[in-house]
C-alpha positions as a Markdown table, in Angstrom:
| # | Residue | x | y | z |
|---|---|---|---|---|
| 1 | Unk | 56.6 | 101.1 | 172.7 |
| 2 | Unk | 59.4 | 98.3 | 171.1 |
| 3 | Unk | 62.3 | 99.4 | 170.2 |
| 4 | Unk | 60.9 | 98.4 | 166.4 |
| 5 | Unk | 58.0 | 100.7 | 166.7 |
| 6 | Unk | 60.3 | 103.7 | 167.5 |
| 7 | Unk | 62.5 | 103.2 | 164.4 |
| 8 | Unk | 59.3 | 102.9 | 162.6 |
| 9 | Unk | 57.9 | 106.4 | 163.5 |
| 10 | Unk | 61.4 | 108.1 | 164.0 |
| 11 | Unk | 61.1 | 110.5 | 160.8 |
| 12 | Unk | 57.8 | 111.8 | 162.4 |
| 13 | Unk | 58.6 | 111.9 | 165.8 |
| 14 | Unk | 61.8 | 113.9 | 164.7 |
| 15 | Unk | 59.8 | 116.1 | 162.7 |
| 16 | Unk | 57.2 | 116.6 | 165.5 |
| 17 | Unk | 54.7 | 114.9 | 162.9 |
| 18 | Unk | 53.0 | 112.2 | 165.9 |
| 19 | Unk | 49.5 | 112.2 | 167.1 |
| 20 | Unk | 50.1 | 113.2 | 171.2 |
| 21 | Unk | 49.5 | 109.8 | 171.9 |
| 22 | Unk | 52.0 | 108.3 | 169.7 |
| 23 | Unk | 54.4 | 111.5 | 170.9 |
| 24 | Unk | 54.0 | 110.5 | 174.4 |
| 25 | Unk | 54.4 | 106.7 | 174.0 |
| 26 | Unk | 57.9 | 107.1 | 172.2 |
| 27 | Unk | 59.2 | 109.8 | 175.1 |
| 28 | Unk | 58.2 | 107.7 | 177.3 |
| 29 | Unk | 60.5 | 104.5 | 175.5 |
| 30 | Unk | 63.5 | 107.3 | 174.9 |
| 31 | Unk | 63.6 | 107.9 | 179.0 |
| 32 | Unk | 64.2 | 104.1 | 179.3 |
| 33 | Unk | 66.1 | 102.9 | 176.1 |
| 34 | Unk | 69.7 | 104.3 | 175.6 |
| 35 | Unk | 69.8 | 102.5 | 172.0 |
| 36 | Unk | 66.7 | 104.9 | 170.6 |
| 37 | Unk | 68.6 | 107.8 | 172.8 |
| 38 | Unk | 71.5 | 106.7 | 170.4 |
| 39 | Unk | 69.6 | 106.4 | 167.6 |
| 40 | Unk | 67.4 | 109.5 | 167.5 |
| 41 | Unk | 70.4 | 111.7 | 168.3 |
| 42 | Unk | 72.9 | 110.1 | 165.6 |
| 43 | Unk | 69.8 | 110.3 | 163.1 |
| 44 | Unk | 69.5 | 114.0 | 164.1 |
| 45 | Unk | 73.0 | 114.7 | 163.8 |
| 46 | Unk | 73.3 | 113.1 | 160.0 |
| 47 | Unk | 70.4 | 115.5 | 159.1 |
| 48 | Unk | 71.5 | 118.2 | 160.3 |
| 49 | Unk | 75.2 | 117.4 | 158.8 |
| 50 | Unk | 73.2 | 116.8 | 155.4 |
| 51 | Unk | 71.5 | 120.1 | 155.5 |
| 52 | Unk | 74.9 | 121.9 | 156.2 |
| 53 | Unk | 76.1 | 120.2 | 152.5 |
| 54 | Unk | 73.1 | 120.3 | 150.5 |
| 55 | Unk | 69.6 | 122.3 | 150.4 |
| 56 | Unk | 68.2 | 123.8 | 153.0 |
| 57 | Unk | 64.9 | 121.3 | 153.3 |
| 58 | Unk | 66.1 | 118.2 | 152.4 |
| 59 | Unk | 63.5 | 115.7 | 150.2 |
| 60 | Unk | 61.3 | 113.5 | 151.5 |
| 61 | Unk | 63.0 | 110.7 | 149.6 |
| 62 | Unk | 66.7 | 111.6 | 150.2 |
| 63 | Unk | 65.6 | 112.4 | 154.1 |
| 64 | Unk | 63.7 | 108.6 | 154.0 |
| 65 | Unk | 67.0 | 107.2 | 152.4 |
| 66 | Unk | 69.0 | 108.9 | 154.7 |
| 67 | Unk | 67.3 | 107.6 | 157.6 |
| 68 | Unk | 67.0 | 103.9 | 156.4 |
| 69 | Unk | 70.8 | 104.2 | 156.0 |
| 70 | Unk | 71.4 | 105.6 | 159.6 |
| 71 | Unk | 68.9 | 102.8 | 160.8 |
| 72 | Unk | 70.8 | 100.0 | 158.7 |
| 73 | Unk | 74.1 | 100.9 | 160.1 |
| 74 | Unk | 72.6 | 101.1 | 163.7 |
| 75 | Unk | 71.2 | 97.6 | 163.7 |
| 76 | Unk | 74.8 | 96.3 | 162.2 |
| 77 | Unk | 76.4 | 97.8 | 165.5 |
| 78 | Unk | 77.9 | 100.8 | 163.8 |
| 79 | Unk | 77.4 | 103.4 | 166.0 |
């Protein structure tokens, strides 16, 4: 798995939404890759920052907004 194909399926894999082959294909890419390391956990922490100040179950749109936004600023080098 690319680096590009992990950002593609991060929402799922973060919400345990992967077929097992998919699931073990991006584990296997974290073990290796410290930038989706980087990127899964900061994209965990902002969600879990967002829940603390909003709803409980955040919606699919602001979660996929949210995300896109982490993404974006990972790719510029903010980190």
């Amino acid at each position: 798995m690319s680096c590009e194909q992990f950002r593609e399926i991060l929402s799922e894999y973060i919400d345990g939404e992967l077929p097992e082959e998919h699931q073990e294909s991006a584990a296997a890419h974290l073990q290796t890759c410290l930038d989706c390391q980087a990127l899964l956990n900061t994209t965990r922490k902002t969600l879990a920052l967002a829940r603390q100040h909003g709803e409980a179950r955040l919606s699919p749109e602001f979660r996929a907004a949210l995300i896109r936004k982490v993404q974006a600023a990972y790719r510029s080098g903010v980190r």
